[in-house]
N, C-alpha and C positions, 0 to 999 in steps of 0.2 A: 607609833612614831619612833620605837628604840630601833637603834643599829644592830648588826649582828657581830660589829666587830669593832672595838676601843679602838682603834687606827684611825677611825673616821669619825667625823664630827658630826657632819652632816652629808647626805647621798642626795641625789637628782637622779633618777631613774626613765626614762624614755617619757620624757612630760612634754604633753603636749594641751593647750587651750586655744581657745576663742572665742568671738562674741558675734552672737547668731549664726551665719553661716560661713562668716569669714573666719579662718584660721589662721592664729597668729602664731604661735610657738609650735613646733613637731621636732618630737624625740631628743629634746634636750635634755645630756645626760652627762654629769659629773660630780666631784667629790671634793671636801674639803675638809682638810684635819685640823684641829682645836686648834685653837692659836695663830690659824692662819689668813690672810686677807685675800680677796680675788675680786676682783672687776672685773665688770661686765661692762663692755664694750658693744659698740655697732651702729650702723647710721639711722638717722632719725626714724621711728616707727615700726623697729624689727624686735618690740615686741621686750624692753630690757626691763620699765618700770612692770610689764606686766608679771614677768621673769620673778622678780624680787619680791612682789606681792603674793606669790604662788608657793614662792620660799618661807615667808613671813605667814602666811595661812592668811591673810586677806581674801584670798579666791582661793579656790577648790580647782584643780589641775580636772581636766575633762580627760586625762587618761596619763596614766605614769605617777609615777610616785613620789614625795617629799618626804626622807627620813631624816630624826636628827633629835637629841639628848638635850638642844638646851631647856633651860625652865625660865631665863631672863631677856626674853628678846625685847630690842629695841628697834623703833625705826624713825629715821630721820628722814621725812618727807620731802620733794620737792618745792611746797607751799608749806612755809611753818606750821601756819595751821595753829595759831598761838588764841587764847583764846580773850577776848577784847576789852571784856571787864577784868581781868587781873594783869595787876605790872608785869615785866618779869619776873622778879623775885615769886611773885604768885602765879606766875604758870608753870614755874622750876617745882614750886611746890608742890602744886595739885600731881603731878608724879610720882611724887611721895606718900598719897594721902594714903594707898594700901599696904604701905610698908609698916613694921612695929620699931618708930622711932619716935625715940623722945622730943619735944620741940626745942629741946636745944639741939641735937644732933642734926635734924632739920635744918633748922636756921644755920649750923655750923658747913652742914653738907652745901646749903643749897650759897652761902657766903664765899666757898672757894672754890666753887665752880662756874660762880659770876668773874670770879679773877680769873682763873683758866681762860676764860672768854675773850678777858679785855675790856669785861665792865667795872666802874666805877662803882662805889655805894649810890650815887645817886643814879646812873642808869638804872639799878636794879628794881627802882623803886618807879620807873615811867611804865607808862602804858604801853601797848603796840602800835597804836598810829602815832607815839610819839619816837619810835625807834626809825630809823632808815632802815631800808632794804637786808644788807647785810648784818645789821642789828638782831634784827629779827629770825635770821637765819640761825645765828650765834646761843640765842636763847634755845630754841630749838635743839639744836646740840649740847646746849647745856642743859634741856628736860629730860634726850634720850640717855644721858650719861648719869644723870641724877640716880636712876633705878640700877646702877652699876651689872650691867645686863653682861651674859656674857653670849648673845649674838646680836649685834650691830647691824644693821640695816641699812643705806646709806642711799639716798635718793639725790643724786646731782646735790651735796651738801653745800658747794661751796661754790656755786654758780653765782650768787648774784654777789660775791665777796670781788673789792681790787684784788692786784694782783698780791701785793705785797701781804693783803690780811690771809688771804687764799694760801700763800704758802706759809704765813704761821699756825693756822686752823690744822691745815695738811699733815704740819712737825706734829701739832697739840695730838690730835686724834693718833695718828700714829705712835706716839708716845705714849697715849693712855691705854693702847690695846696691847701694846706689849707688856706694861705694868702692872695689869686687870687680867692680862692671856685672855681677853676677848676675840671671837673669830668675826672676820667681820665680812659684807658684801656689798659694796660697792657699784651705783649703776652712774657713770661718766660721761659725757658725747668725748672728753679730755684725755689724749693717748697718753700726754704729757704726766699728770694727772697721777692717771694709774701704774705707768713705770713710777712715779715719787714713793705711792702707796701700797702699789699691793706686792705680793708674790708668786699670784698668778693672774693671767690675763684672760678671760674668756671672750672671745669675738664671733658673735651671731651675725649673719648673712646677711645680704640683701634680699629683698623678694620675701611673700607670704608664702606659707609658714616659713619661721625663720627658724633655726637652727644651729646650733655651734659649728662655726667653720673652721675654727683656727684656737690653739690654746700655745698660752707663754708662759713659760717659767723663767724669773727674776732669780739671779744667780747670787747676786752683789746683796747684802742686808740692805733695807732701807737708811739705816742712820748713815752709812757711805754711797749714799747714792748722790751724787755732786752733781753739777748743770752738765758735765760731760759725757758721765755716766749716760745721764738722759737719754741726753743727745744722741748717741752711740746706738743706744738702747731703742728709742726709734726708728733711727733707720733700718737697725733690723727687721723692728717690726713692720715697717712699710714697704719693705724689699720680698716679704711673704706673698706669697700669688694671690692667695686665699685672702688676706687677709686687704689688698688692695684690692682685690673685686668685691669684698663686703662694701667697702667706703667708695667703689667707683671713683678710683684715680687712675688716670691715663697708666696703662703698661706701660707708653713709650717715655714716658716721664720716668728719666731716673732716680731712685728714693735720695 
């Protein structure tokens, strides 16, 4: 798994997967240096959560290779995945259970990472069918951050979040990876989204195997990245050839 050169954090090397004889991924191949964030991009079913699973060692790449240094990975799933007899507070925990800390440090860790969230002392203490949707999402990202990991996994985090909790989750995370120099990966349907959070952009095709069509580099830091910016920042990206035939919008439609 080591790199052959400090530069890189983590390498993609011509990976390709699938499941039985369908082929979802060929020859995806790219690079990420410490500290840095990228989204994965592309339209429904080309293959992104499988991407990030491949990354995270979940599955075994059926050809090409996953290098990379870290020892803390985290991953923040589509479906919490919270587990139904512990409150929060006790699923924040059970993260912690293979770490060598004291149970105050515990209790300490896992107390201001419920406020990072947005929760209350007493949310911390409810179960999961007693949290809403985006509740439970929150917990979740406060289990992945618990083990203060320095590779972040990030599955559609903030999907079932309003808008307004969405973009302070988005500030929150982002804040804590710069503070932590965690690298993180990002998988979004959200172009939006990913110009907020990352620094680069990976966009996979349409069509089986899917493939890297299109990559973006974010010039502007995240903490100046204004609704303008955005905006701006979109349109480029939809004014890409590549990168409008990934998402199947009319060429004749101007971005």
């Amino acid at each position: 798994m080591s790199l052959t050169t400090a530069a890189t954090a983590l390498r993609v090397e011509g990976l390709g997967h699938g499941y039985g004889e369908e082929a979802i991924l060929a020859d995806v191949s790219f690079e990420l240096a410490r500290g840095a964030v990228a989204a994965i991009v592309g339209p429904s079913g080309a293959g992104k959560t499988t991407l990030l699973h491949l990354v995270g060692g979940l599955a075994k790449p059926q050809s090409g290779s996953v290098r990379h240094d870290f020892s803390r990975p985290a991953f923040v799933f589509q479906d919490p995945l919270l587990l139904p007899w512990r409150t929060a507070r006790g699923n924040i925990d059970f993260a912690l259970s293979g770490l060598k800390l004291t149970a105050g440090e515990r209790r300490e860790r896992i107390r201001a990472l419920l406020l990072e969230v947005g929760f209350t002392a007493d949310d911390g203490g409810k179960y999961p069918h007693q949290l809403s949707g985006g509740m439970r999402k929150r917990v979740a990202l406060a289990r992945a951050l618990a083990v203060r990991p320095d590779l972040l996994l990030l599955d559609e985090p903030f999907g079932a979040l309003d808008f307004g909790l969405a973009r302070q989750m988005q500030a929150l995370v982002r804040r804590l990876i710069g503070e932590r120099s965690m690298t993180a990966l990002l998988v979004t349907h959200d172009l939006a989204e990913a110009v907020r959070l990352a620094d680069t952009i990976l966009v996979l095709g349409k069509g089986r195997p899917a493939s890297i069509v299109a990559v973006q580099t974010l010039s502007r830091p995240p903490r100046l990245r204004d609704d303008a910016y955005v905006e701006a920042a979109l349109s480029r990206l939809i004014a890409d050839r590549d990168i409008r035939a990934a998402f199947d919008l009319d060429p004749a439609i101007a971005p």
